[in-house]
N, C-alpha and C positions, 0 to 999 in steps of 0.2 A: 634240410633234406639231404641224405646220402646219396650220389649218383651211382647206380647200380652200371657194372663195369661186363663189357663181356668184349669174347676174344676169340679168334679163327686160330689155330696153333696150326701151321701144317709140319707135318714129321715121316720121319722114314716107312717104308712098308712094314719092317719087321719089330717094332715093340708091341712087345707083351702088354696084355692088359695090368698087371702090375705096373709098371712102368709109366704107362697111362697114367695111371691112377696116383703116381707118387707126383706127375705134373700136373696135374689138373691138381692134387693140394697145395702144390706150391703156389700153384697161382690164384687160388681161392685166399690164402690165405696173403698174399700181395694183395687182395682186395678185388679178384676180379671173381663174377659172381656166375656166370655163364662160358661155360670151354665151350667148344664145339672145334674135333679134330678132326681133321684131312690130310690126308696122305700128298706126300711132295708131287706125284703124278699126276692127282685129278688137276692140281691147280697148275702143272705146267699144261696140260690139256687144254685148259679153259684159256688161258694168253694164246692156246696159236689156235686157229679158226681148221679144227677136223670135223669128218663127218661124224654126228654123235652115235652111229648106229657102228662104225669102221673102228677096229680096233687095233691097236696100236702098243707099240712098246715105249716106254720110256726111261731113259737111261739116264741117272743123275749122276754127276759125275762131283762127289766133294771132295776138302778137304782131306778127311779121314775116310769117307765111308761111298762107296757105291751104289747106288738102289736101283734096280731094277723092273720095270714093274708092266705089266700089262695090262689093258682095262678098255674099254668105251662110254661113254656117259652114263651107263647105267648098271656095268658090272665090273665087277675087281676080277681076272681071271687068275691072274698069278702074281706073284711078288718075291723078290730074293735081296735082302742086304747082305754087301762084303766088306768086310776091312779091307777097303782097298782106295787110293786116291791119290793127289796134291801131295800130301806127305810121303808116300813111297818114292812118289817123281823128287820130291827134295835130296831123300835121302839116296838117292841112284847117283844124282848129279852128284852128288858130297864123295861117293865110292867110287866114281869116274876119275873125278877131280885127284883122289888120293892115286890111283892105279893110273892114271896114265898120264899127271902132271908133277906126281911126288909133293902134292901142297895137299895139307889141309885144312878145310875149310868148315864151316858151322852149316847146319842144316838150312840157316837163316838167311847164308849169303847164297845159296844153292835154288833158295827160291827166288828171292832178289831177281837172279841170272836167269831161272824157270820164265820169271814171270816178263823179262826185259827180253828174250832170244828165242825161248821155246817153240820150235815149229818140226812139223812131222814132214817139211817136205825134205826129200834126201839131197839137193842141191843145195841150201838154203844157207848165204854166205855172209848175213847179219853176225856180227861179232859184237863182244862188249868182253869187258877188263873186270876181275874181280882183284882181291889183297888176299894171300893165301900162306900159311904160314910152313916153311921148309923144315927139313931134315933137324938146321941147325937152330933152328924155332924164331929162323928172320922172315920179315914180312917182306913176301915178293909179292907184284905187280904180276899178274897172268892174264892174256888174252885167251879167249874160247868163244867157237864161231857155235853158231846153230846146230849144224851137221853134226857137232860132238854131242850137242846137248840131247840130239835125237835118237843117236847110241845107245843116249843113258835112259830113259823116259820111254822109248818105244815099249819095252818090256813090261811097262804098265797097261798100257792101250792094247796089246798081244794075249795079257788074263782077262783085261775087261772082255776083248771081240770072243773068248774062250767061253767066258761065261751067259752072254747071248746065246750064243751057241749052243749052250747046254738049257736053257730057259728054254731055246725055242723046241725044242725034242721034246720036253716035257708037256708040251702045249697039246690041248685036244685038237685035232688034224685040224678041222674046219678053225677055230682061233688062229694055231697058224699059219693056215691059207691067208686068213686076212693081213697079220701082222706084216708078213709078206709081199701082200699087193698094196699096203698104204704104210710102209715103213718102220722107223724105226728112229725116235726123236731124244737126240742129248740136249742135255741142260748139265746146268755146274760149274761152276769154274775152271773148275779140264776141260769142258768143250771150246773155252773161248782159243783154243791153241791153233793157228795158222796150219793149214795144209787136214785137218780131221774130216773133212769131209770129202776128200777123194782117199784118204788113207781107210775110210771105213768102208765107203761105195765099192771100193777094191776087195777086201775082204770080207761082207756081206753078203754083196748081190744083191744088193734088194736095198728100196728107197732109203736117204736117209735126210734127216728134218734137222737142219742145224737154224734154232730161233735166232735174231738178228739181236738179241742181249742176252745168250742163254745161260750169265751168272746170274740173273736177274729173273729169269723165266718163272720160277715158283712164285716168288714174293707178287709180280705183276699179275701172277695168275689170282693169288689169294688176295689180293684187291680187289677184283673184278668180283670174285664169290662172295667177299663182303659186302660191298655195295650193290650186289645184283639182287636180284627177284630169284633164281632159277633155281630149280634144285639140284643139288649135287650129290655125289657117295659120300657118307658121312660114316667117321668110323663107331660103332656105339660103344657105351660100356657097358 
């Protein structure tokens, strides 16, 4: 007997149904027999305990890409992907590094340093040593404290808090109103960074939901939708 295979995919707000449709064969064709996709937001929703009726923004913050998205349990109101993330923050640290240490260094040791130091608060005197290659192409030993690293990086968190910004103007008044009285929730591996959640509540004004694993928030969430009963916004084809 074959065991028929099926699968919860969650994915950004903005792919085309093309695009859809090129994953959903690839995974047919790996042998899974049933897709059924969700947007990274419904299932970060589902991991933190909001009111299903209160709508809410969610701000995924990855590697490469940004998603944006607003919703309640039972509507999609808006949704914005950016090229924007973790790799910018690498590649700033790598331009820091070159401009104001005269070393340089790989995008890889940049995140290394992101992921060992990175914090947004402006005092913050955590330091760590990377190997970084000079003028004369000798490997120096360099110390760099946080405070630098935050130079480099803020500039990313300054387009993301931009582009809320611009979602929320776009919003029908009353959405919002709400988005506004019940927040504004990051997920991603950039929100795990020390000091983002007085660094946004400052530039905001208005609540903001930092989940207590928020690189993990979707995947937890799309566990719960797998094994639950309840219905969710399902993307169709």
């Amino acid at each position: 007997m074959l065991t028929r295979l099926s699968a919860l995919v969650a994915v950004p707000c903005a792919l085309n149904r093309k695009q859809l449709t090129l994953l959903k064969s690839v995974l047919n064709e790996s042998g899974v027999t049933k897709v059924t996709f969700v947007q990274n937001s419904v299932c970060a929703r589902t991991e933190i305990d909001v009111d299903s009726h209160a709508y809410t923004m969610v701000v995924d913050i990855g590697k490469y890409i940004t998603d944006i998205s607003v919703l309640n349990e039972y509507n999609f109101a808006m949704g914005r992907m950016y090229f924007l993330g973790g790799e910018d923050m690498d590649k700033s640290i790598t331009t820091y590094i070159q401009d104001n240490h005269n070393l340089t260094v790989s995008d890889q040791s940049s995140e290394a340093i992101k992921n060992e130091i990175a914090s947004l608060y402006e005092r913050d005197l955590n330091k760590t040593e990377y190997i970084g290659i000079d003028e004369n192409d000798k490997f120096v030993k360099k110390e760099i404290v946080a405070s630098e690293v935050r130079v480099a990086i803020v500039n990313v968190y300054e387009k993301i808090i931009k582009l809320i910004k611009e979602v929320m103007q776009n919003l029908d008044k009353d959405i919002a109103k709400d988005v506004y009285n019940n927040g504004v929730m990051f997920v991603g591996g950039a929100s795990t960074i020390p000091g983002l959640y007085e660094y946004i509540s400052k530039k905001l004004d208005m609540p903001v939901i930092i989940p207590e694993n928020p690189a993990d928030t979707v995947i937890l969430g799309a566990g719960k939708l797998l094994n639950g009963n309840r219905e969710f916004l399902k993307i169709e084809l």
